[in-house]
C-alpha positions in Angstrom: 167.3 96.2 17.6 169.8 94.8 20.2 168.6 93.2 23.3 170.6 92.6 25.9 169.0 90.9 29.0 170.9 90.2 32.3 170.6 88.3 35.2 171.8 87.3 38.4 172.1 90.7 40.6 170.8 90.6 43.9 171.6 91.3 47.8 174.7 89.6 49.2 177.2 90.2 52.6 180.3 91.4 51.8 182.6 88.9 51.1 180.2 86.9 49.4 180.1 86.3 45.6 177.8 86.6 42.8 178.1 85.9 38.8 175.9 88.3 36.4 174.4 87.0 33.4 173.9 88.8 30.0 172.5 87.9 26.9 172.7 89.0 23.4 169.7 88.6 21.5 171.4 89.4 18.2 174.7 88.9 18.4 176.4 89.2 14.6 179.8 88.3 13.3 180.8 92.2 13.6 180.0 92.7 17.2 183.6 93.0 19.0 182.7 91.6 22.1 180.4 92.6 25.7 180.9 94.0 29.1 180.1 95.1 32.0 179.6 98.7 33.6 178.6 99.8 36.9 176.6 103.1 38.3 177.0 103.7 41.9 174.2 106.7 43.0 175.8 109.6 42.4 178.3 108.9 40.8 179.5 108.0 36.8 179.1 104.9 34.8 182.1 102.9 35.1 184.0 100.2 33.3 184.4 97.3 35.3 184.9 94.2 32.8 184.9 93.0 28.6 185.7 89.9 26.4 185.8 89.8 23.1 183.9 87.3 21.6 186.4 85.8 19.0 189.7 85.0 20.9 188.4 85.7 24.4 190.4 89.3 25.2 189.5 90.7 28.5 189.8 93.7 30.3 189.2 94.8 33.7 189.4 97.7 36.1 191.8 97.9 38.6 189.5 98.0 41.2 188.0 94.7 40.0 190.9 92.8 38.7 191.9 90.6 42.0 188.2 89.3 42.4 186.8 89.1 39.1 186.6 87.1 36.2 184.4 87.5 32.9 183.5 84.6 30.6 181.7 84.1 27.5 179.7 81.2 25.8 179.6 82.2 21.7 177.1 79.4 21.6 174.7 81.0 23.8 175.6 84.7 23.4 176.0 85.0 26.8 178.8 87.1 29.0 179.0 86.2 32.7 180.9 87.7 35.5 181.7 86.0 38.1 182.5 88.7 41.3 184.3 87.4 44.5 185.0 88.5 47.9 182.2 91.6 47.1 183.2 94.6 49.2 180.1 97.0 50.6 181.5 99.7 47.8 180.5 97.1 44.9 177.0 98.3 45.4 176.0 99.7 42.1 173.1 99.0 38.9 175.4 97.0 37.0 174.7 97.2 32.9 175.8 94.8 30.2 177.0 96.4 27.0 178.4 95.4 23.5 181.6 97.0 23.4 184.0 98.0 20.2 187.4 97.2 19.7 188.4 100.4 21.8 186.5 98.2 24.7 183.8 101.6 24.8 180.0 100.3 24.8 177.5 100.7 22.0 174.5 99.2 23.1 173.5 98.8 26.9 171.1 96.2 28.8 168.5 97.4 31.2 170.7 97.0 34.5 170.6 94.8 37.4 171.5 95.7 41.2 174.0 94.7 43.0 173.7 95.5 47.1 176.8 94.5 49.4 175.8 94.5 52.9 178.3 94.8 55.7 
């Protein structure tokens, strides 16, 4: 079973930063790559982030691009994503996923909140 654990959510001012932390327990040769997804209340999961793990392919969201950057270490199985300049509207349970080659996610992590004060 895949287990992905993350780290490194927390409270933070707008305009602060923050990097998020995810590791695959059981990462294989056939797993594309990971990302990230965020759930603000009430509203639907959203892509923000993904890497795949071979060449190091990202993807981000729009509303993310500018401020964001995702990393991976193969040797660790880890993902990390580093978010800058953090606006109040960032406030969401991020999750860390294993995503395909269509950048959609397979298997999800637990979630870790994010909280941008103004």
């Amino acid at each position: 079973q895949v287990q992905l654990v993350e780290s490194g959510g927390g409270l933070v001012q707008a305009g602060g930063s923050l990097r998020l932390s995810c590791t695959h327990s059981r990462r294989t040769l056939s797993n594309y790559g990971m990302g990230w997804f965020r759930q603000s209340p009430g509203k639907e999961r959203e892509f923000v982030a993904a890497i795949s793990w071979s060449i190091g392919s990202t993807r981000y969201a729009d509303s993310v691009k500018a401020r964001t950057t995702i990393s991976r270490d193969n040797a660790k199985n880890t993902v990390y994503l580093q978010m800058n300049s953090l606006k109040v509207e960032d406030t969401a349970v991020y999750y860390c996923a294993v995503v395909t080659r269509n950048w959609a996610a397979d298997s999800w992590g637990q979630g870790t909140q994010v909280t941008v004060s103004s």
